[in-house]
C-alpha positions in Angstrom: -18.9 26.7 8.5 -20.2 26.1 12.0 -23.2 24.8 13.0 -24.4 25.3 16.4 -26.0 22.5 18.0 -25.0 20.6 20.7 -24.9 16.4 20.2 -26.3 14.6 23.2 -23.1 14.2 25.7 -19.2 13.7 24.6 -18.2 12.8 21.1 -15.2 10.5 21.3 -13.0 10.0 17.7 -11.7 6.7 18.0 -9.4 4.4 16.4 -5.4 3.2 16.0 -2.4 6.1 15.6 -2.6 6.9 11.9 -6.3 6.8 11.0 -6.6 10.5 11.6 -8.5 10.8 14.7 -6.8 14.2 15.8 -8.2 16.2 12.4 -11.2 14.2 12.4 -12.1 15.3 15.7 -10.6 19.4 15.3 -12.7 19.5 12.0 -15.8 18.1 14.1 -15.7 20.5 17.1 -14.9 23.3 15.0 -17.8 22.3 13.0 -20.4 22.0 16.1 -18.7 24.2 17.9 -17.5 23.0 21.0 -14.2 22.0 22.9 -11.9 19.5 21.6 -9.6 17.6 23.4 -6.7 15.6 22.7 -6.2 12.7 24.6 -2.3 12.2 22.9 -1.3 15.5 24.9 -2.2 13.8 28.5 0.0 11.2 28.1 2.9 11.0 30.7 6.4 11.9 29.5 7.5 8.2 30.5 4.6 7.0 28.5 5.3 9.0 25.3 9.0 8.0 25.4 8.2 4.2 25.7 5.5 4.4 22.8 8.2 6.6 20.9 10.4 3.3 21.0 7.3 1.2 19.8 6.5 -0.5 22.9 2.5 -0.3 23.5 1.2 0.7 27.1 -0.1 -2.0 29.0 -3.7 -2.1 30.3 -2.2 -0.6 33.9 -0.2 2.0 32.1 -3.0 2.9 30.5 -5.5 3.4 33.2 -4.3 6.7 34.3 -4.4 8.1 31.0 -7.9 7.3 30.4 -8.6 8.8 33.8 -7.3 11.9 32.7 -9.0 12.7 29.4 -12.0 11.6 31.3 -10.9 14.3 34.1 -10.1 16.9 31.5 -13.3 16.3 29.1 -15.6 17.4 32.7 -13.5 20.6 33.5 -13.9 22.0 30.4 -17.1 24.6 30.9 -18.2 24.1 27.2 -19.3 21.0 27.2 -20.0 19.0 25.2 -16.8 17.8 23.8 -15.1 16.3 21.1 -12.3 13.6 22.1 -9.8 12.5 19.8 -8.8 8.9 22.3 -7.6 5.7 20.4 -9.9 3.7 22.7 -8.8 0.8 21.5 -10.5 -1.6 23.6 -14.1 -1.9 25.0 -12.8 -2.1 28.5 -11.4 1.8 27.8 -14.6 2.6 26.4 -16.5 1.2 28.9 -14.3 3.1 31.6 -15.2 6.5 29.3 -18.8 5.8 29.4 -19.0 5.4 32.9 -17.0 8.4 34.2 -18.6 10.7 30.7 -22.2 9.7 30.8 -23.4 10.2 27.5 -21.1 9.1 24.9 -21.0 9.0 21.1 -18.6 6.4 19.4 -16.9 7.3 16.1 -14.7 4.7 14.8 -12.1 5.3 12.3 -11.1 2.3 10.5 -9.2 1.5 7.2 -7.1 -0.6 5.7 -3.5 -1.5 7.5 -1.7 -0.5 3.9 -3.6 2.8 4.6 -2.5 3.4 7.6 0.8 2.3 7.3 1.4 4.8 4.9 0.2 7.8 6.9 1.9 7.1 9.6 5.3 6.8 8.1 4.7 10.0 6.3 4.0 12.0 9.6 6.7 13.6 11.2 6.9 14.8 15.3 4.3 12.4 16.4 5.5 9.4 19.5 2.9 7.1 17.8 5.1 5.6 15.0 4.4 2.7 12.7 6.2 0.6 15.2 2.9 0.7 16.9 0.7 0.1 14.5 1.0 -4.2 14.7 0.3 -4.0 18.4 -2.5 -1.8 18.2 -4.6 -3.5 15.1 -4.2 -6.8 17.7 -5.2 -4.8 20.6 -8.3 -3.1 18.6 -11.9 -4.2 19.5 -13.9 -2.9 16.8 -16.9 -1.4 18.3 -20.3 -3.8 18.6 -23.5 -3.0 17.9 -24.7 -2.5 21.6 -21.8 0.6 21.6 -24.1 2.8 18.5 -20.9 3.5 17.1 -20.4 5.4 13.7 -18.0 2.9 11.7 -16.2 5.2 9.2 -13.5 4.4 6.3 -11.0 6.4 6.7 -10.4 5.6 3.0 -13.3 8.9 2.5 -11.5 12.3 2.5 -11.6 14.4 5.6 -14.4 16.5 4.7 -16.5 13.3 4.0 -15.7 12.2 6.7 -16.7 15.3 8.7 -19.6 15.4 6.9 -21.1 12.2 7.9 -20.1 12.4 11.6 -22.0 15.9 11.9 -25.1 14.2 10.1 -25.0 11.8 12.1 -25.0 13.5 15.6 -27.6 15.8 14.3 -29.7 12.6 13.2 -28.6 10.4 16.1 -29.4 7.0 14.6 -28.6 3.9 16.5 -25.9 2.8 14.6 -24.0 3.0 11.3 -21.8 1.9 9.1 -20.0 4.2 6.0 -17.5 3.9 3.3 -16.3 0.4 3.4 
């Protein structure tokens, strides 16, 4: 079912590989009915192929990336849009608040068993469990100045895309579910 409404400015689905950010944030633009946009598909190839091997980005490899979802969030016409980005640290989300405008934060988080598990039963993705030490220590977990929806990724999909569209359609100030 779609509901048409419009949240105020970009959505952005956030969180470490494995917590499900991707469907998350298909399931909530199909939902609102707007663009989505996958920040894992901007990568560059020499970027993929180092994560593939489990080394994390640094900060400077990074910057470019962020530059381009930001880049490829404006030029899309139907605006606004959903963003599946890992935005692991505030610095990023401060950089996608500044070149987006109006952001909304949702934070996928779960347990490290959790994720663990989903990410070693994937199959074709470069973010591989081999990551997933190096990005719970790089994670800054939203604060409460950032309005961000916290949501436990332990809540089935639909749940979960359920409490993200009531949220944007409520727009409180912040929130915490499922933990």
């Amino acid at each position: 079912m779609t509901v048409s409404f419009s949240p105020a400015g970009f959505v952005i689905v956030m969180g470490t590989a494995g917590t499900g950010k991707s469907e998350i944030g298909r399931r909530i633009s199909r939902r609102i009915g707007c663009h989505f946009v996958e920040a894992d598909d901007l990568h560059a190839p020499e970027a993929v192929e180092q994560m593939r091997q489990g080394i994390p980005l640094t900060d400077e490899q990074g910057m470019p990336w962020l530059h381009a979802v930001c880049n490829r969030a404006l030029f899309e016409q139907d605006r606004p849009a959903v963003i599946a980005c890992s935005a692991l640290k505030r610095s990023y989300r401060d950089l996608l608040r500044k070149r987006l405008a109006a952001v909304r934060l949702v934070s996928l988080e779960g347990a490290p068993e959790l994720i663990l598990e989903r990410l070693r039963a994937r199959n074709g993705h470069f973010a591989t469990a081999s990551l997933l030490e190096s990005q719970i220590k790089t994670l800054e977990t939203p604060q409460a100045d950032e309005h961000a929806l916290r949501l436990d990724i332990a809540l089935s999909p639909e749940a979960l895309t359920d409490l993200c569209c009531n949220w944007l359609l409520k727009e409180p100030r912040s929130a915490r579910h499922g933990a």
